[in-house]
LOVEXFI-909050 format. One record per residue (C-alpha): residue number from 1; residue in one letter; x, z, y. Coordinates in steps of 0.1 Angstrom, whole numbers. Example, Ala and Ser with C-alpha at 12.3 -4.5 7.8 and 13.67 -1.06 7.14 Angstrom:
% LOVEXFI-909050
nr = 1 rest = a east = 123 up = 78 north = -45
nr = 2 rest = s east = 137 up = 71 north = -11
% end
This chain:
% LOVEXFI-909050
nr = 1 rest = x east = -27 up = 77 north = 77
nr = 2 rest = x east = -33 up = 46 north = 60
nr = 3 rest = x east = -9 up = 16 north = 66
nr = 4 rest = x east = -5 up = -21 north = 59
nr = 5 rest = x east = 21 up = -28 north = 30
nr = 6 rest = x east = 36 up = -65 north = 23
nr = 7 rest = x east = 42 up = -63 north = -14
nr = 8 rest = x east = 64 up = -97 north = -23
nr = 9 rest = x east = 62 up = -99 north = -61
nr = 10 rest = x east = 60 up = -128 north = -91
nr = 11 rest = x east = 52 up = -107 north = -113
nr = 12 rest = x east = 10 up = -106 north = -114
nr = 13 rest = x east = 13 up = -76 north = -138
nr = 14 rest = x east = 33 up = -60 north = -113
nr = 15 rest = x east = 21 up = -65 north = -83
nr = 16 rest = x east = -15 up = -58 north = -95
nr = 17 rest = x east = -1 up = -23 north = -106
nr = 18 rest = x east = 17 up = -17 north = -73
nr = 19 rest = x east = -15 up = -29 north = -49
nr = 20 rest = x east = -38 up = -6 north = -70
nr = 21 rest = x east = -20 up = 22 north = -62
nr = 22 rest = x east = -16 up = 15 north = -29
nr = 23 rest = x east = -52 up = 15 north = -20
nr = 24 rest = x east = -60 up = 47 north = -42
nr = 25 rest = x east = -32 up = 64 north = -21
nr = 26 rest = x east = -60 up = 49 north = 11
nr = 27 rest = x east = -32 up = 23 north = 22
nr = 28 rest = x east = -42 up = -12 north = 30
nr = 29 rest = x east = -20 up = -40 north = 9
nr = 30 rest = x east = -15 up = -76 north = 12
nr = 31 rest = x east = 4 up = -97 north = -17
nr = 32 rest = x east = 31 up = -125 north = -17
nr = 33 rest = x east = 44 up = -140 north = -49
nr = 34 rest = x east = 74 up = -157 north = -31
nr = 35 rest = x east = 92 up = -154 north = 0
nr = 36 rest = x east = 74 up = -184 north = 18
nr = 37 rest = x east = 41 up = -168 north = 13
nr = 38 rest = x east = 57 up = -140 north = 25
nr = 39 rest = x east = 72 up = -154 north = 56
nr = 40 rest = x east = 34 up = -171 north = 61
nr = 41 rest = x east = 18 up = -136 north = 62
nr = 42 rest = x east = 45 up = -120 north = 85
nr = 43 rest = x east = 36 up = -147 north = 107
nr = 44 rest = x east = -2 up = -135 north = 108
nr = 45 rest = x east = 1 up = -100 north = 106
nr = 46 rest = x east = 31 up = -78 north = 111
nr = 47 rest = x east = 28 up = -52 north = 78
nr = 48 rest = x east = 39 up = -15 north = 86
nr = 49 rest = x east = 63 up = -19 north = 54
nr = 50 rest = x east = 75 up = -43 north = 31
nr = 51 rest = x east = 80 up = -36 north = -5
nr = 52 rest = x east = 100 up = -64 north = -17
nr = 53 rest = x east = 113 up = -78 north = -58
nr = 54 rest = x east = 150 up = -88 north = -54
nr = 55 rest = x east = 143 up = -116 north = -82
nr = 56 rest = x east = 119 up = -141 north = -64
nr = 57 rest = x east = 115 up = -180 north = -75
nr = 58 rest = x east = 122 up = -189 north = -39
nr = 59 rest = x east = 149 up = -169 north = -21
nr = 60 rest = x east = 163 up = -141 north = -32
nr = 61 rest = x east = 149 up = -104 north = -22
nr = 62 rest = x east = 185 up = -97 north = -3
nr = 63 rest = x east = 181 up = -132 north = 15
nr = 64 rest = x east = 148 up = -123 north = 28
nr = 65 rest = x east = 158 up = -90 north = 39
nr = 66 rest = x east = 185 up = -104 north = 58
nr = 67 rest = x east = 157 up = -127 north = 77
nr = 68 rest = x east = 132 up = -95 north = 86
nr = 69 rest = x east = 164 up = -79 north = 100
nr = 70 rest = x east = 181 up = -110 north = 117
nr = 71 rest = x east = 144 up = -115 north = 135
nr = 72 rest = x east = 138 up = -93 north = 166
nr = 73 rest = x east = 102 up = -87 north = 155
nr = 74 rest = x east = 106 up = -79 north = 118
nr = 75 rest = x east = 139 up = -60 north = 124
nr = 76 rest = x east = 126 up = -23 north = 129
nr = 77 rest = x east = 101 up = -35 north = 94
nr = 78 rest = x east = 108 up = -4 north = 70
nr = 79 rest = x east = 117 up = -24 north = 39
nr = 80 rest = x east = 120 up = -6 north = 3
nr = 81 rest = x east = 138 up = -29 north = -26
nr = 82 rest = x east = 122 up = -33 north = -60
nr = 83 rest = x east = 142 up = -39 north = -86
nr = 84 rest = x east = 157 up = -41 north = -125
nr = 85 rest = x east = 190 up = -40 north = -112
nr = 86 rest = x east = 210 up = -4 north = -114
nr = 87 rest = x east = 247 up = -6 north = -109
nr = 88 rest = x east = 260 up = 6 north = -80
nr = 89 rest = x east = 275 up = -21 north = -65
nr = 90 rest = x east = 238 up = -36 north = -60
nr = 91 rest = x east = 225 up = -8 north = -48
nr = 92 rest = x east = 249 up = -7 north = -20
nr = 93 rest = x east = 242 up = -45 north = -16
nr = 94 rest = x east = 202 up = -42 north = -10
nr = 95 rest = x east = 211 up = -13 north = 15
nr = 96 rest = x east = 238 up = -29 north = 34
nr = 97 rest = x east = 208 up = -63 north = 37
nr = 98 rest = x east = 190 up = -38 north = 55
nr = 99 rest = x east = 165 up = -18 north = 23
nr = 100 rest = x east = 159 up = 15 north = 39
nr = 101 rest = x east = 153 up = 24 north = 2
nr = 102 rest = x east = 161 up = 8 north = -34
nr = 103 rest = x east = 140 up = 19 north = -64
nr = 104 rest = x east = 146 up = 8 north = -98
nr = 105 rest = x east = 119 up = -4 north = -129
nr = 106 rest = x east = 103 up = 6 north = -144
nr = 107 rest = x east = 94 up = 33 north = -113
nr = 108 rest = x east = 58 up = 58 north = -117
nr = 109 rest = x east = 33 up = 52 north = -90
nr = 110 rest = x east = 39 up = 86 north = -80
nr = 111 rest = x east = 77 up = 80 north = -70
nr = 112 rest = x east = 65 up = 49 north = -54
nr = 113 rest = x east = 40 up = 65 north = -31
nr = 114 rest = x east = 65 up = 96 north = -25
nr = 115 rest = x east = 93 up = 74 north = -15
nr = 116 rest = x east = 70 up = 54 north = 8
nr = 117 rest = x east = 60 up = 85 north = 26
nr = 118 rest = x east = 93 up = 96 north = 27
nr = 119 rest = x east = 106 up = 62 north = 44
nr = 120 rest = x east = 75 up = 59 north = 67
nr = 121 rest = x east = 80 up = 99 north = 80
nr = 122 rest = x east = 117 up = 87 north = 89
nr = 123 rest = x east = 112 up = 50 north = 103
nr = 124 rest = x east = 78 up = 54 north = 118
nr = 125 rest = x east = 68 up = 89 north = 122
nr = 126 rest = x east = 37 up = 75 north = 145
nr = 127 rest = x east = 26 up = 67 north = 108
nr = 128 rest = x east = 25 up = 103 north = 94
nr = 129 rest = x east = -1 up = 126 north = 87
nr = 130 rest = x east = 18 up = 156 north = 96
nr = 131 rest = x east = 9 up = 177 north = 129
nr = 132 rest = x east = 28 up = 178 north = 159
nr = 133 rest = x east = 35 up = 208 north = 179
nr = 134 rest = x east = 56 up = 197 north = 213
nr = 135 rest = x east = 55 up = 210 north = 247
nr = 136 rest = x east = 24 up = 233 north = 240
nr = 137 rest = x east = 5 up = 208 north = 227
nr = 138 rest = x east = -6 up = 204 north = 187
nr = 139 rest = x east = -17 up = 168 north = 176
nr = 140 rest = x east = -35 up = 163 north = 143
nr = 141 rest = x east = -36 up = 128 north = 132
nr = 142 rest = x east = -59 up = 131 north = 103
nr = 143 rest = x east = -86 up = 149 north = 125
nr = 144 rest = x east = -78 up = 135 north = 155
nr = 145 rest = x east = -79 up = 162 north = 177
nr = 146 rest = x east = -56 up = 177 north = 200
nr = 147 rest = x east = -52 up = 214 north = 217
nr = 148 rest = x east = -32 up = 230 north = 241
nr = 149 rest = x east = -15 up = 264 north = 237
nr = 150 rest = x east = -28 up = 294 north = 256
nr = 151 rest = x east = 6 up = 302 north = 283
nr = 152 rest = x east = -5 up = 341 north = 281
nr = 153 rest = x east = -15 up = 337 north = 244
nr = 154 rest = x east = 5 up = 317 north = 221
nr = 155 rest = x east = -16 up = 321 north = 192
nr = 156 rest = x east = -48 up = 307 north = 211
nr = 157 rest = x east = -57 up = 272 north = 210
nr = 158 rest = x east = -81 up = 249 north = 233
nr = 159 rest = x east = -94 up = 216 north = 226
nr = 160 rest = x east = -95 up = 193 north = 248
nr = 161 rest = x east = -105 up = 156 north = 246
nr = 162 rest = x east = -91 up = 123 north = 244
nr = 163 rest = x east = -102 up = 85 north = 239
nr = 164 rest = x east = -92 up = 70 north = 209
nr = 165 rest = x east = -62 up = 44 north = 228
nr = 166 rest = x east = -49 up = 79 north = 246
nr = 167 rest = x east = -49 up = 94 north = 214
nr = 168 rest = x east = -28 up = 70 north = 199
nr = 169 rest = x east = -2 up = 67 north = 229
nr = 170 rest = x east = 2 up = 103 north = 228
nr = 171 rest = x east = 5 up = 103 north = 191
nr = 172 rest = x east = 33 up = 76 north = 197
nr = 173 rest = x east = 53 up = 92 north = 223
nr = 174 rest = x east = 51 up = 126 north = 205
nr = 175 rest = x east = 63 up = 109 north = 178
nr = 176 rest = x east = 93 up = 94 north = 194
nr = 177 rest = x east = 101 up = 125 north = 225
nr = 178 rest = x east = 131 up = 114 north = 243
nr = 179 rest = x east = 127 up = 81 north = 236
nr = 180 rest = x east = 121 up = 55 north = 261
nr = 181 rest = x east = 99 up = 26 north = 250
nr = 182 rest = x east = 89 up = -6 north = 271
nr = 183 rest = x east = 55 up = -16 north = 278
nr = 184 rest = x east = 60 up = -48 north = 254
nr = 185 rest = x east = 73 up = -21 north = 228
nr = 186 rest = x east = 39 up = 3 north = 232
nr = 187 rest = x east = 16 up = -27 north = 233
nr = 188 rest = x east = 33 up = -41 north = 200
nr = 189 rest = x east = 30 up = -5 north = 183
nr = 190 rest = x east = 1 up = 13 north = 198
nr = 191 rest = x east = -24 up = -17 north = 202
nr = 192 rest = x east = -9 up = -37 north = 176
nr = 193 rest = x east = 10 up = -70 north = 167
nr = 194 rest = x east = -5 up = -105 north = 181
nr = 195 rest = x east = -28 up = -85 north = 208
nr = 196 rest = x east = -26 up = -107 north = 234
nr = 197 rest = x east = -35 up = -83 north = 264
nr = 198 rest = x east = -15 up = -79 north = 299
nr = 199 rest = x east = 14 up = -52 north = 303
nr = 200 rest = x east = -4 up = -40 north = 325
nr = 201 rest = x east = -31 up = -26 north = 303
nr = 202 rest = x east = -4 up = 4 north = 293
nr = 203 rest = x east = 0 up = 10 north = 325
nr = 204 rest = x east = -41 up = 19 north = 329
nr = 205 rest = x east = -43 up = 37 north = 295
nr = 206 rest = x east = -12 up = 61 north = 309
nr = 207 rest = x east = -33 up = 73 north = 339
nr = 208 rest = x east = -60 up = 81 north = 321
nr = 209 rest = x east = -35 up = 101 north = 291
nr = 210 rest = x east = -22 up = 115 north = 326
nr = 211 rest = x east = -53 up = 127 north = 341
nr = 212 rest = x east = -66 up = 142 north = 307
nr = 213 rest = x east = -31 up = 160 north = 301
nr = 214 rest = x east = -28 up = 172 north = 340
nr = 215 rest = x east = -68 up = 187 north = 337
nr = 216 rest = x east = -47 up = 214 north = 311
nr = 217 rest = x east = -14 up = 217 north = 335
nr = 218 rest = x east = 7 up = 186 north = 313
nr = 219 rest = x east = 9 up = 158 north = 325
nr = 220 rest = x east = 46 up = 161 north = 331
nr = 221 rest = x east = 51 up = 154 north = 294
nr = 222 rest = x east = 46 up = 118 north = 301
nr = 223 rest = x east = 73 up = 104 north = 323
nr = 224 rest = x east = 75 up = 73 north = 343
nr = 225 rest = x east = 118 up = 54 north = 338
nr = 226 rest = x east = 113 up = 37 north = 366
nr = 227 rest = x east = 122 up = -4 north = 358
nr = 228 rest = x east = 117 up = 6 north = 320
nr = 229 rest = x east = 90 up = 24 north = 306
nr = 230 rest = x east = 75 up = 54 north = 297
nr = 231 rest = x east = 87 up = 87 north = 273
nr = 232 rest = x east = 74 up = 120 north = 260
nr = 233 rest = x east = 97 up = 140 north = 275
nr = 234 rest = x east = 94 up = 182 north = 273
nr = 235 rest = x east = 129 up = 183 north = 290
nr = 236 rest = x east = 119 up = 167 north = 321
nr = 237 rest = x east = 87 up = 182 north = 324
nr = 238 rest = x east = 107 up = 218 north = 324
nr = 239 rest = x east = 131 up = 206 north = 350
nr = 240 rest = x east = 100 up = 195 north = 371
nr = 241 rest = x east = 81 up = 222 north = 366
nr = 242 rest = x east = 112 up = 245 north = 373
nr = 243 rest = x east = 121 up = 224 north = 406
nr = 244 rest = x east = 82 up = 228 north = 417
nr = 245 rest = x east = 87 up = 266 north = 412
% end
């Protein structure tokens, strides 16, 4: 699934090597050569991740780490370190600024794109390609289709269909079971950053997730936290199902 990436370099040579890759690996890039165009960007669109050069005219990579994370809307921003720099002790400094990962130069494109995969699959797992099978449902994000398992026959699949928002809330809360998130939180990572649309709105686009998911017996997967929000819960849904029986 293609994702926006921040790539805060001053090296031209550099950051022209890193953004060409990014695209050919179908990832969408935008370019800062300091930290204030940086900030600037942030400001206008929220990137999915940041790669970010410790050595920067401006402010130093570890400083601006240390702003994503000290800002409540940049703080969960996976953020990989690029850098010249290999002792130890640095390492452990870019990680403890908030890096999720620290790669050293000179680096191959293909560790670069591997380690971004391997960051987004652990930070934002809403962000992966990779099918998921909870609660007798299977969700393919490259295809975007979703089927239900057969109760009588595992092995058997069914279709069934979903509008393109639904699809992406389910995808989230799959991606997240357990967790409970706000409707601020699923308007800022479903529908996006600087969407100015009601709460409200998530509270419609549930139903209709609902009514598709009860039409195949399960829509107990999405739960209602009443004063909270909403979660993908298989859990609950066997504790319902188990007090209805």
């Amino acid at each position: 699934m293609a994702v926006t990436i921040l790539v805060v370099e001053d090296e031209p040579a550099i950051q022209e090597l890193i953004s060409h890759n990014l695209k050919r690996a179908g990832h969408d890039t935008l370019c800062a050569d300091d930290a204030e165009q940086a900030i600037s960007m942030v400001n206008n669109v929220l990137p999915d991740l940041v790669l970010l050069d410790w050595m920067l005219p401006d402010m130093s990579g570890i400083e601006f780490a240390r702003k994503l994370r000290r800002e409540s809307r940049t703080q969960s921003v996976p953020i990989i370190m690029l850098t010249a720099r290999v002792e130890e002790q640095d390492k452990i400094l870019g990680l403890d600024a908030g890096a999720d990962d620290y790669i050293t130069k000179p680096f191959s494109p293909r560790e670069l794109i591997a380690r971004i995969k391997a960051v987004l699959r652990r930070r934002l797992p809403e962000m992966s390609d990779e099918i998921i099978a909870l609660g007798g449902l299977k969700l393919d994000p490259t295809t975007h289709r979703v089927f239900v398992y057969s109760i009588k026959d595992p092995s058997k699949l069914t279709e069934f269909t979903l509008g393109p928002t639904e699809f992406r809330l389910l995808h989230f809360l799959m991606a997240h079971k357990e967790r409970v998130h706000t409707r601020a939180q699923l308007l800022d990572r479903v529908w996006g950053d600087h969407v100015f649309i009601e709460d409200r709105t998530v509270d419609v686009h549930i139903r209709r997730l609902r009514k598709a998911l009860e039409d195949i017996g399960k829509d107990g997967l999405v739960q209602t936290v009443r004063g909270t929000g909403y979660r993908f819960s298989i859990e609950s849904a066997m504790e319902t199902a188990s007090t209805a029986g």
